[in-house]
TIROLO-618332 format. One line per 3 residues: their letters; for each residue x, y, z of C-alpha. Coordinates in nm, 4 decimals. Each point is the difference from the previous one (the first is absolute). Layout:
<nodes>
a) X:Y:Z; ...
</nodes>
This chain:
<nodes>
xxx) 3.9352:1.3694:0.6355; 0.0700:-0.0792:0.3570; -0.0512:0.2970:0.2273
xxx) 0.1648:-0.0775:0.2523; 0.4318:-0.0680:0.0073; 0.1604:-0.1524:0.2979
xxx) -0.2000:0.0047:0.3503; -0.4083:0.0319:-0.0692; -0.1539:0.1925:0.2270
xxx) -0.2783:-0.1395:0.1849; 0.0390:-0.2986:-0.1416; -0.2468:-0.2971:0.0001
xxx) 0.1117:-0.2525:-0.2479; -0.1555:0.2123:-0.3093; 0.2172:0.0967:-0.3194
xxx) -0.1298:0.4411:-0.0910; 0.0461:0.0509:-0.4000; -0.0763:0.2167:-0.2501
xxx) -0.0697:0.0224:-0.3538; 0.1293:0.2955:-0.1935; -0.2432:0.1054:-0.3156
xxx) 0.2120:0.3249:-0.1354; -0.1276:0.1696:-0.3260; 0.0905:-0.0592:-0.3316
xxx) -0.0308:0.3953:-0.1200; 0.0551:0.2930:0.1604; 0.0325:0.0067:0.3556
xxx) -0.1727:0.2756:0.1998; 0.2293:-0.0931:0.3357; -0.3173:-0.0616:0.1499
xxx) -0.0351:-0.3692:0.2066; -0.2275:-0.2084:0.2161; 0.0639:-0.2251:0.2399
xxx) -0.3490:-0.2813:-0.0386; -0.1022:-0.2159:0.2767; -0.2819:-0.2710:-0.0620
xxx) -0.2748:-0.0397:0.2530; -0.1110:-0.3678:0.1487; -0.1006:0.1046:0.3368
xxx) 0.3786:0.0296:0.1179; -0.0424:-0.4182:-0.0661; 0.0974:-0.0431:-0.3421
xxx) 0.0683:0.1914:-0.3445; -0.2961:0.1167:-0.2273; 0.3212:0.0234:-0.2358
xxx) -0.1211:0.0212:-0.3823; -0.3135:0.2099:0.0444; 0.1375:0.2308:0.2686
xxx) 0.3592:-0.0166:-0.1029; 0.1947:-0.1047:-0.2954; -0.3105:0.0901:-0.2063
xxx) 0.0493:0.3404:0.0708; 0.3418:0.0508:-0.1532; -0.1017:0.0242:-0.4095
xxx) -0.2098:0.3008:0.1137; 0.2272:0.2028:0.2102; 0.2855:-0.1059:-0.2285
xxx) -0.1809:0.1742:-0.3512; -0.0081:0.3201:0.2572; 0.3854:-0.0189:0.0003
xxx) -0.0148:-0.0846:0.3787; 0.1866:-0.3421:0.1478; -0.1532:-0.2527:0.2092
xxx) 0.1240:-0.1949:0.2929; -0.2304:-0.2441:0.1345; 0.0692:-0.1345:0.3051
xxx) -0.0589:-0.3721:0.1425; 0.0526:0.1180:0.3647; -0.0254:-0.2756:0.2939
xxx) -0.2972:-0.0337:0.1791; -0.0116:0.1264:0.3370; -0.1536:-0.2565:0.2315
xxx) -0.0529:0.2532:0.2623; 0.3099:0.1417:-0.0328; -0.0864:0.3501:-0.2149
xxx) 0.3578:0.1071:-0.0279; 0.0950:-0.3040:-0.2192; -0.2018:0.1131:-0.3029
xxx) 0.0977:0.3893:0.1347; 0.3421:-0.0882:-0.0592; -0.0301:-0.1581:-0.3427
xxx) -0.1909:0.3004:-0.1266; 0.2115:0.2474:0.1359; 0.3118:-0.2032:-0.1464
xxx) -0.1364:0.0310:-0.2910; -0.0385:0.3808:-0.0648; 0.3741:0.0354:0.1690
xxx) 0.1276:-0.2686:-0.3120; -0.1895:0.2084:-0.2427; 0.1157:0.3335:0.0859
xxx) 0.3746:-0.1382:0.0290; 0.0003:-0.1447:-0.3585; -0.2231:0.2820:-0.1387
xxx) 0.2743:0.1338:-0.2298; 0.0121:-0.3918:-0.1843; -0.3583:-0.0508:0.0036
xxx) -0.0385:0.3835:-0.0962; -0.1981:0.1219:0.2847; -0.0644:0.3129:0.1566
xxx) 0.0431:-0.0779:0.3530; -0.2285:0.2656:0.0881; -0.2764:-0.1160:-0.1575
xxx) 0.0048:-0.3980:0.1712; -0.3870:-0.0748:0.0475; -0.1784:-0.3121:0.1980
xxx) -0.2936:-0.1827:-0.1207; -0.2404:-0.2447:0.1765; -0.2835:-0.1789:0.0050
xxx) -0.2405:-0.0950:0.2844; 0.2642:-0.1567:0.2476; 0.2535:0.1222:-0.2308
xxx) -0.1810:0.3392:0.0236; 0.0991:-0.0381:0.3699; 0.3393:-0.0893:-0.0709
xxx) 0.0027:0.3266:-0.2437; -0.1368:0.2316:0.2620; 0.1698:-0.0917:0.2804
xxx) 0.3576:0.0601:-0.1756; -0.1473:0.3400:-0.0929; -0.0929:0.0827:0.3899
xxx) 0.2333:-0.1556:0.1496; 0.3345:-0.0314:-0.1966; 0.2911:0.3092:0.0170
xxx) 0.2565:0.1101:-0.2364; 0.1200:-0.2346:-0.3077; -0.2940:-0.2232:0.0620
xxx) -0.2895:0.2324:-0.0009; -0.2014:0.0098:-0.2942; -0.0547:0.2882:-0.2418
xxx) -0.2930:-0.0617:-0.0562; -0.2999:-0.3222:0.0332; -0.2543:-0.1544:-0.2014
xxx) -0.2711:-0.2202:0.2069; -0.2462:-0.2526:-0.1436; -0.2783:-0.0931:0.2227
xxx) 0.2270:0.0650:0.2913; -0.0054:-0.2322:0.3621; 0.0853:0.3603:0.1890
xxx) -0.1092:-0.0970:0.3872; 0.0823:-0.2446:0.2397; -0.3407:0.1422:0.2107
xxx) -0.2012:-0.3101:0.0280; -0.2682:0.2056:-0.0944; 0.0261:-0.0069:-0.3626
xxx) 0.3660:-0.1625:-0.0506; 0.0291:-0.3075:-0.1590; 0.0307:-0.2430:0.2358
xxx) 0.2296:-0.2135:-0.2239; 0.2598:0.2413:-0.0382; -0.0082:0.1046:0.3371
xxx) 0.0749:-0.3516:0.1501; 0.2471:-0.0647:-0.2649; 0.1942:0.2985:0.0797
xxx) -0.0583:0.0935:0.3342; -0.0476:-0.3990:0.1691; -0.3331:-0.1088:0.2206
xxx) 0.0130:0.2406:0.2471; 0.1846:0.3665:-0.0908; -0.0150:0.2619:0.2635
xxx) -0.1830:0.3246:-0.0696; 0.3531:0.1845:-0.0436; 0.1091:-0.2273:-0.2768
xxx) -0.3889:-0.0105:-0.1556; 0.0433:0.4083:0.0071; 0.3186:-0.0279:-0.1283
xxx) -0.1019:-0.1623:-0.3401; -0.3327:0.1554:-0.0328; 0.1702:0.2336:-0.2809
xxx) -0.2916:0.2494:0.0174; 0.1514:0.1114:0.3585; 0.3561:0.0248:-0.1479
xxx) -0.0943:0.2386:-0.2812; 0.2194:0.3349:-0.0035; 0.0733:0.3104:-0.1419
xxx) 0.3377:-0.1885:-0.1253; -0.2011:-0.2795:-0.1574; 0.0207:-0.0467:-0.3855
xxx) -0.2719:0.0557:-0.2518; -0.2484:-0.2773:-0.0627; -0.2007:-0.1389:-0.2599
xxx) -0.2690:-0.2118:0.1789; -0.2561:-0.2198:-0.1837; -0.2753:-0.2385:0.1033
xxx) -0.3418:-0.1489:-0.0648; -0.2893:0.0971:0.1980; -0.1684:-0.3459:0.0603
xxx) 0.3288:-0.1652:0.1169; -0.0772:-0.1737:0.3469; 0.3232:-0.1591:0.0454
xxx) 0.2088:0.3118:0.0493; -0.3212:0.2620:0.0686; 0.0605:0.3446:-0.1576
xxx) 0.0692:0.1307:0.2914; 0.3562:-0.0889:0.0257; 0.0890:0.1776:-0.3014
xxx) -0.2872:0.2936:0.0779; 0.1568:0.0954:0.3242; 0.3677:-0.0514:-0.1420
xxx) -0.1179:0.3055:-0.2450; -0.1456:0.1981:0.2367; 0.3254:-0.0319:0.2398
xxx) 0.1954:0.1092:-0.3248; -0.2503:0.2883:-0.0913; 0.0084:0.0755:0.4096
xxx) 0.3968:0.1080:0.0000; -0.0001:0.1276:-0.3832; 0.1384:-0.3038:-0.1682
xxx) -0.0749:0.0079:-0.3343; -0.2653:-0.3075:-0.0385; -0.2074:-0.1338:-0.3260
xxx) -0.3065:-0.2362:0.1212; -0.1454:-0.1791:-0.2697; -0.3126:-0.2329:0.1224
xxx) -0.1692:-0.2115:-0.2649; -0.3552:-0.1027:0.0688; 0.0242:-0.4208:-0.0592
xxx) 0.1999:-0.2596:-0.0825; 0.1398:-0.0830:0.3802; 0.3481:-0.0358:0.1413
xxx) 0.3031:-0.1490:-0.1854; -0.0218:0.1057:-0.3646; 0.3103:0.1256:-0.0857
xxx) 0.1425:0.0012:-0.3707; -0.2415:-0.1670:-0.0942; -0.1795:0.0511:-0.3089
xxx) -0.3531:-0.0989:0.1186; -0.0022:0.1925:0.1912; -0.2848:0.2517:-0.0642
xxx) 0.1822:0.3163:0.0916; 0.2873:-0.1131:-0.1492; 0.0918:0.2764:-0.2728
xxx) -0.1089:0.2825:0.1950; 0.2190:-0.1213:0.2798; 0.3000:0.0414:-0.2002
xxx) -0.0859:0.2992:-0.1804; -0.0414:0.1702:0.3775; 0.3177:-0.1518:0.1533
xxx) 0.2060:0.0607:-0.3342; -0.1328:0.3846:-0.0081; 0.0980:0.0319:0.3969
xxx) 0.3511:-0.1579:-0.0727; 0.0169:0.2865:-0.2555; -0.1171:0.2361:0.2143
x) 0.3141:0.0437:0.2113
</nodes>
């Protein structure tokens, strides 16, 4: 579905959609918003995305996934399509049989930006419940961002307010939702760091925070299955989506 009716926000020539997976049992009211990484460039949108939805949907939970336009240093253009989202989903949770109190975001790398800035930075009907991050991109510190990302969303030359801004790990509160983080040790596109110091800003203002860190197998893995912590990866995000 279209996001977006009448006047798009933002708008710089791209159509925002989304695919509804709802279960086929029993629902549990529960939902998450996904949104594919691709370095804020393109969408990693089977493996990261649509992929997802059998899984989430034998839990009784629905899936959105969300083709949101790509920022080209504007960040408010994919804000606004993610925020959208969770507002759509929360006004129609009574046909799609949603709890609107339990409306969770997912990402991965760039995505995982995406994800974690909407839980920082977004108020009222469009703040998350809760977040699930996969190999996060967290900081726009040159440091140990990922450059990619960072000039896709923020343009050549940001300023440090704006790199502050969207380095997540600053933004962290006492208000933020809990998080399920997960990553691979050895990735070296987006270091550990990013979704390290994201935890330890959650654990820092008593956020409830999960940090699962796998020792191989790199950045970008996803659903999928060969991946070598794949199983155990579910079986830990499925018992922390129980947990709560």
């Amino acid at each position: 579905m279209n996001i977006w009716d009448g006047e798009i926000p933002f708008d710089n020539g791209e159509k925002a959609e989304m695919t509804i997976f709802l279960p086929e049992k029993k629902s549990t009211g529960r939902a998450i918003i996904i949104c594919p990484g691709g370095a804020y460039y393109f969408h990693a949108w089977e493996h990261e995305g649509i992929d997802w939805a059998p899984f989430f949907n034998q839990m009784g939970i629905a899936v959105f996934v969300l083709k949101y336009r790509m920022p080209k240093g504007n960040p408010k253009v994919p804000i606004s399509d993610a925020e959208q989202a969770i507002k759509i989903v929360r006004k129609n949770a009574e046909k799609w049989k949603i709890d609107p109190k339990q409306v969770g975001i997912m990402g991965s790398s760039a995505g995982g930006h995406l994800a974690s800035t909407i839980a920082t930075h977004s108020k009222d009907d469009a703040k998350p419940d809760f977040h699930i991050l996969f190999y996060p991109v967290i900081t726009m510190d040159s440091s140990f961002a990922e450059l990619g990302s960072k000039k896709n969303l923020l343009g050549e030359n940001p300023d440090k307010e704006l790199i502050n801004l969207y380095s997540n790990e600053l933004q962290v509160t006492k208000e933020t939702s809990r998080v399920f983080i997960t990553l691979s040790s050895d990735d070296t596109l987006v270091v550990p760091k990013n979704g390290v110091s994201y935890y330890l800003a959650c654990n820092n203002n008593n956020v409830p925070a999960s940090l699962h860190i796998y020792p191989t197998c790199g950045h970008g893995w996803g659903f999928r299955a060969n991946f070598d912590f794949h199983l155990e990866m579910l079986r830990e995000l499925k018992t922390w989506l129980e947990s709560f």
